[in-house]
C-alpha distance (Angstrom), angle and dihedral (degrees) to the residues before:
residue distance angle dihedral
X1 . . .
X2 3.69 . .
X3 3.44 117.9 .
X4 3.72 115.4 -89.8
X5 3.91 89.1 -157.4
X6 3.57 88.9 68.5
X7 3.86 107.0 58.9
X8 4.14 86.9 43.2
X9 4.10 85.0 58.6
X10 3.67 98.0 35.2
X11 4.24 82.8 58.1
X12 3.87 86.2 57.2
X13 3.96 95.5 51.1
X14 4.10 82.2 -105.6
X15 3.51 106.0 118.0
X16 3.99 125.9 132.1
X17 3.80 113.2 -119.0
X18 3.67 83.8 -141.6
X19 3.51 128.2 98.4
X20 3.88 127.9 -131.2
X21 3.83 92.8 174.6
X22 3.82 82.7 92.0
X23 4.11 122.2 123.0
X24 4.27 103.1 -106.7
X25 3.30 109.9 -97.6
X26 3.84 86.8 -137.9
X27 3.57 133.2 23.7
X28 3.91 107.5 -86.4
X29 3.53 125.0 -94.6
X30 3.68 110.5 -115.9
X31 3.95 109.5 -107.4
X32 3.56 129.4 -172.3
X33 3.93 128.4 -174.3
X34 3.33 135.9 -169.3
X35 3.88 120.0 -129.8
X36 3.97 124.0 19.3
X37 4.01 96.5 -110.6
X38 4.50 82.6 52.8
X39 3.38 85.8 43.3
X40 3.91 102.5 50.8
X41 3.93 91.6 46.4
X42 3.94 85.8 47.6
X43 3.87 88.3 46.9
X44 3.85 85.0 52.2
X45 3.86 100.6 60.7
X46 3.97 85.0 41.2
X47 3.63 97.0 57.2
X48 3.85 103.2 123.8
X49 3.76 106.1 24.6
X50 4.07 101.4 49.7
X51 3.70 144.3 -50.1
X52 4.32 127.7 -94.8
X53 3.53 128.3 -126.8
X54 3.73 126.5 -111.8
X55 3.76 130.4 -139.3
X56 3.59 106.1 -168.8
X57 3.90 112.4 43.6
X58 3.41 135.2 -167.6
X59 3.99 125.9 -16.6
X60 3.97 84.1 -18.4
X61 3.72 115.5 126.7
X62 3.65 134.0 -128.6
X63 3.97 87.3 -142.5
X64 3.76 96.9 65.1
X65 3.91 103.8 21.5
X66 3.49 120.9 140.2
X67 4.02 117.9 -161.9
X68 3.88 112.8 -111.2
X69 3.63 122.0 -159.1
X70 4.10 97.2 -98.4
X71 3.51 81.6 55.1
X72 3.79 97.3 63.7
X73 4.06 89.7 36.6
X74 3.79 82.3 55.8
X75 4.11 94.0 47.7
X76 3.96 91.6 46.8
X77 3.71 99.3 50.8
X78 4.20 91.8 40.4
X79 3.98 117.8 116.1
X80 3.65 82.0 -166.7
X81 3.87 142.9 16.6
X82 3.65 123.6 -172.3
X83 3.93 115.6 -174.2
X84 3.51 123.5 149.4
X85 3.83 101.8 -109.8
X86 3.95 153.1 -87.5
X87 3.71 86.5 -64.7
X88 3.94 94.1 61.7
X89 3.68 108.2 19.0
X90 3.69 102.2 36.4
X91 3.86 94.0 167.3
X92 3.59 94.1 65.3
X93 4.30 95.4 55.3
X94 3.63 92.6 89.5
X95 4.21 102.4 39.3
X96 3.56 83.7 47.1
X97 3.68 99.4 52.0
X98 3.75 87.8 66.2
X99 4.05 98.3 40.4
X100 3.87 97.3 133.9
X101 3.37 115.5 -168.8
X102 4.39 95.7 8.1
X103 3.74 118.1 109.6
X104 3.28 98.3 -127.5
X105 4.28 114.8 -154.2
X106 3.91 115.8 -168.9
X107 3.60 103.1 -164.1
X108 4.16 94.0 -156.8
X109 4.42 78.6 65.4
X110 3.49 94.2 45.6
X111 3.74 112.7 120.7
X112 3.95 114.8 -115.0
X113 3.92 97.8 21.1
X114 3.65 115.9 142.1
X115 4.51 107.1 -126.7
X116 3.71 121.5 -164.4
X117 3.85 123.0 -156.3
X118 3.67 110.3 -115.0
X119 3.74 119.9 -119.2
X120 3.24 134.5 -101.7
X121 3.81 124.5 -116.1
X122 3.45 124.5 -24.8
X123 4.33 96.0 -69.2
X124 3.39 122.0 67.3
X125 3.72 138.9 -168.2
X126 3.75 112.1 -112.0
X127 4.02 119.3 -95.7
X128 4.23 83.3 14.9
X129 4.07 99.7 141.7
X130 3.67 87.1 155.6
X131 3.82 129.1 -133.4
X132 4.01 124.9 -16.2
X133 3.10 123.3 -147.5
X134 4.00 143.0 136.6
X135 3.69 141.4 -122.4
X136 3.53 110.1 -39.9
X137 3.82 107.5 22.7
X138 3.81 84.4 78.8
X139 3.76 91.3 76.4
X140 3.82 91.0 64.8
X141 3.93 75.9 75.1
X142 3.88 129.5 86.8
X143 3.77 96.7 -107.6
X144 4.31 105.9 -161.5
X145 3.60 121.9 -166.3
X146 3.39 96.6 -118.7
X147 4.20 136.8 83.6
X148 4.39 88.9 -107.4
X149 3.94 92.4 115.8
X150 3.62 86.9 160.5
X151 3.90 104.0 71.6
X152 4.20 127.7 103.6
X153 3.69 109.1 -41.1
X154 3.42 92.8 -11.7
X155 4.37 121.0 162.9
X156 3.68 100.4 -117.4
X157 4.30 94.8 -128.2
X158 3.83 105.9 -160.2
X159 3.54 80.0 106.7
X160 4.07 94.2 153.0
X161 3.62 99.4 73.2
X162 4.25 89.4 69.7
X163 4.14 104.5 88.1
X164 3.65 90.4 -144.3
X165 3.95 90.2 51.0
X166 3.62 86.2 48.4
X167 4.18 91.4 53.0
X168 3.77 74.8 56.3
X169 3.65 104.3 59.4
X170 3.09 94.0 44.1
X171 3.79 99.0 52.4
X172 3.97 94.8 36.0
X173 4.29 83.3 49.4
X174 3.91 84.5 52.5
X175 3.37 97.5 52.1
X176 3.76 88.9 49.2
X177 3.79 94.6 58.9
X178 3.61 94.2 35.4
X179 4.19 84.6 66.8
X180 3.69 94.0 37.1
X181 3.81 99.9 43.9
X182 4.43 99.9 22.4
X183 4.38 79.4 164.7
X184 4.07 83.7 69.5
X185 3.77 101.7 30.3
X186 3.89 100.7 108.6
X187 4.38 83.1 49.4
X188 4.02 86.8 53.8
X189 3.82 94.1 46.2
X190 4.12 91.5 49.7
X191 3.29 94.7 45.6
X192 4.44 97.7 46.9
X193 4.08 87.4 49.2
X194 3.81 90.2 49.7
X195 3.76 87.9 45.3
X196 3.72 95.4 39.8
X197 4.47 85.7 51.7
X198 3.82 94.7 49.2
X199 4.00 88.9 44.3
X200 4.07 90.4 54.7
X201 3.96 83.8 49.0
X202 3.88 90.1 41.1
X203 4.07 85.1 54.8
X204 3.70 92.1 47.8
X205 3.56 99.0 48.6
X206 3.84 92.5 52.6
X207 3.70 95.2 43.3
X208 3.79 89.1 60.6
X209 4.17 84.9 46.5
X210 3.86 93.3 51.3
X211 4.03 99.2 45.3
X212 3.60 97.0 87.3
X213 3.53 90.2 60.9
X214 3.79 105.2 37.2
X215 4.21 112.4 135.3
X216 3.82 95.2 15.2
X217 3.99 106.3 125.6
X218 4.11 127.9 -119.7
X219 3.82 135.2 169.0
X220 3.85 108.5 -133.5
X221 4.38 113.6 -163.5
X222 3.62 94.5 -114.5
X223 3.72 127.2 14.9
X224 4.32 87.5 -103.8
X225 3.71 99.4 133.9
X226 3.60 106.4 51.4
X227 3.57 94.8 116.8
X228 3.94 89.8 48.6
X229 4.13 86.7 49.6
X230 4.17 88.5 49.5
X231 4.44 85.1 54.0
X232 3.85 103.2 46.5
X233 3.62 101.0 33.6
X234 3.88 93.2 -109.0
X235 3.72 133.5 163.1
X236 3.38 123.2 -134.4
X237 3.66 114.0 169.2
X238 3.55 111.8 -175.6
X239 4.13 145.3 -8.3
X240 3.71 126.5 -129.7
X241 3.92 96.4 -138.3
X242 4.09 124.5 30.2
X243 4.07 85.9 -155.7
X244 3.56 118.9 29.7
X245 3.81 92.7 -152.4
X246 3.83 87.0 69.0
X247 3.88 130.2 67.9
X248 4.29 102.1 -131.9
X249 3.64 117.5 -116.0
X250 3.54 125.2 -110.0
X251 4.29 95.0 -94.7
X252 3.95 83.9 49.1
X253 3.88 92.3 54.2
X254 4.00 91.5 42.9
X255 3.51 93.2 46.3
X256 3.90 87.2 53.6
X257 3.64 94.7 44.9
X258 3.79 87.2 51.8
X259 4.06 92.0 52.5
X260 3.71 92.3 57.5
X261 3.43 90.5 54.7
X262 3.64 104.1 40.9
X263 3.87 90.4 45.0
X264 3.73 90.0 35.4
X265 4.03 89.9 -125.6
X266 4.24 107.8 -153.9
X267 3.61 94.3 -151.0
X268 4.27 141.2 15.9
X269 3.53 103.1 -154.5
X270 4.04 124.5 -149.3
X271 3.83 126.9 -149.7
X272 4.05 116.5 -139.5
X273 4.21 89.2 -131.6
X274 4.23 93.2 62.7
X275 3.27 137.6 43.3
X276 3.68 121.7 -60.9
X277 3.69 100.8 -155.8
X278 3.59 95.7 64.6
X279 3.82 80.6 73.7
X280 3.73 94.8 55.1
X281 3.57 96.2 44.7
X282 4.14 91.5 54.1
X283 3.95 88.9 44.0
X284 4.14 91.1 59.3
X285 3.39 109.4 115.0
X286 3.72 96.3 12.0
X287 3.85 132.6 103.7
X288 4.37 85.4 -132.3
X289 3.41 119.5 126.7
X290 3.68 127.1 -146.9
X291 3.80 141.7 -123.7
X292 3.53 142.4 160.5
X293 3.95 122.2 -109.5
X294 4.12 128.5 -175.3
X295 3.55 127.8 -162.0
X296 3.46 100.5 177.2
X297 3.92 100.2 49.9
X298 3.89 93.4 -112.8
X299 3.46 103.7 178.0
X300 3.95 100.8 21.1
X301 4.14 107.4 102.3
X302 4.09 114.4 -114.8
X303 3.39 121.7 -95.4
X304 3.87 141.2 78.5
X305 3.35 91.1 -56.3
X306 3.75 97.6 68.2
X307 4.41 106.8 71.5
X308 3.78 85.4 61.2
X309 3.90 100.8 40.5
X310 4.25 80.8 45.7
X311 3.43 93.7 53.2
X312 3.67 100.5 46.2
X313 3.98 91.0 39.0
X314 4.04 79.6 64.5
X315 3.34 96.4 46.3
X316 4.06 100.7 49.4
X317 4.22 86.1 46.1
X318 3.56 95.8 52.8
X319 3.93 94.1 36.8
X320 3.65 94.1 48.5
X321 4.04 105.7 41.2
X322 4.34 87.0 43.2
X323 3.84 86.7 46.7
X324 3.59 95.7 55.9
């Protein structure tokens, strides 16, 4: 599969004069990531010398996964593993503890990565996209060993859907080959600056598609896309459910309902993992008008392909429900 990077940066003057088409000049390491959006930007600086594993397939989620055996085969016989940590893949804390011989790259640690505060409750106050800050000021935090990201003080981890944090992963997932697999390193390096140039033109494009509807309020299920919100000026004002593991209580769903219309909310956005009628219950009696949004690429097939499709997936929901 060619890299779908490539064409995206060769449209914007961007692309490498370097080929990654190339035959490996070793054989390739064996990589494993977490979560399909990690693993397509993974897949991305790979492209050329092999292809990583992925733990949680399909629509599955991260916030209910169970390990399966393949999984643990997988984890054993990986050189490295890049998830995003025990705040997001909770399942993984314990396997990973006892890795052996894996590199194992936690992308909430990794130096230069852009960490938003989570927010409290399920109503927020408009333009709130918490606290920024970098690597490091996250361990001021109570860090659990669990996927509940939403909790006191908590760092909010979905940490993938900012384009800068994505630049990140990709270089910090790089530099992680690049030390495991040196035989490879000038491949890895091509293929993270032609990733990094068709993500800058990826950011443009859907900063000119999310304009229009800049400032105009939404409730999302789960407070997912507050790193998306913080890039393209957005405005979400509330969540439906503080934990998406739990179904909200009655006073959480009122409250809700009672944000949209006090902050006249355009949209209440569902998420293909939970259940969708929780949206149409906190929509009665309001003028809000629904639509589904995915963090976690549910129905988008693995592979390089997938950040970009992701990102623009978000981008048409949002700009087409706040449009009207």
């Amino acid at each position: 599969m060619s890299n779908p990077f490539a064409s995206l940066a060769a449209a914007a003057g961007l692309a490498c004069a370097v080929s990654v088409a190339a035959a490996p000049a070793v054989a390739a390491p064996q990589v494993v990531a977490s979560i399909k959006p990690i693993h397509s930007l993974v897949a991305a600086v790979m492209e050329g010398v092999g292809t990583p594993a992925l733990i949680v397939k399909g629509a599955a989620s991260p916030h209910t996964y169970a390990m399966k055996p393949s999984d643990a085969k997988a984890l054993a016989s990986a050189d490295v593993v890049v998830w995003v940590g025990p705040e997001f893949e909770g399942f993984l804390a314990k396997p990973l503890a006892s890795a052996g011989k894996a590199t194992v790259v936690a992308l909430m640690d990794a130096p230069g990565m852009t960490l938003l505060d989570a927010r409290e409750g399920g109503a927020w106050e408009p333009h709130d996209h918490g606290h920024e800050h970098g690597h490091g000021d996250k361990h001021e935090h109570d860090h659990k060993a669990g996927h509940d990201d939403h909790g006191h003080d908590a760092v909010n981890s979905h940490i993938w859907l900012s384009p800068a944090n994505a630049k990140r992963i990709v270089a910090v997932t790089a530099e992680a080959l690049s030390a495991k697999d040196p035989a490879n390193a000038g491949t890895y390096a091509a293929n993270a600056a032609r990733t990094a140039a068709a993500l800058d033109a990826l950011d443009g494009e859907l900063k000119t598609a999310l304009a229009p509807v800049a400032g105009r309020p939404f409730v999302v299920f789960h407070d997912a896309y507050q790193y998306f919100e913080a890039a393209y000026g957005l405005s979400g004002v509330g969540a439906i459910t503080v934990n998406p593991d739990r179904r909200p209580s009655a006073k959480r769903l009122a409250a809700i309902r009672d944000t949209i219309k006090g902050l006249g909310a355009v949209c209440v956005f569902a998420e293909p993992q939970f259940e969708p009628t929780l949206v149409n219950t906190v929509v009665e009696g309001t003028r809000a008008r629904t639509g589904t949004l995915d963090a976690e690429a549910a129905d988008i097939p693995e592979g390089p392909a997938l950040y970009p499709t992701l990102m623009r997936r978000l981008a048409s929901s949002l700009a087409g429900c706040l449009k009207g």
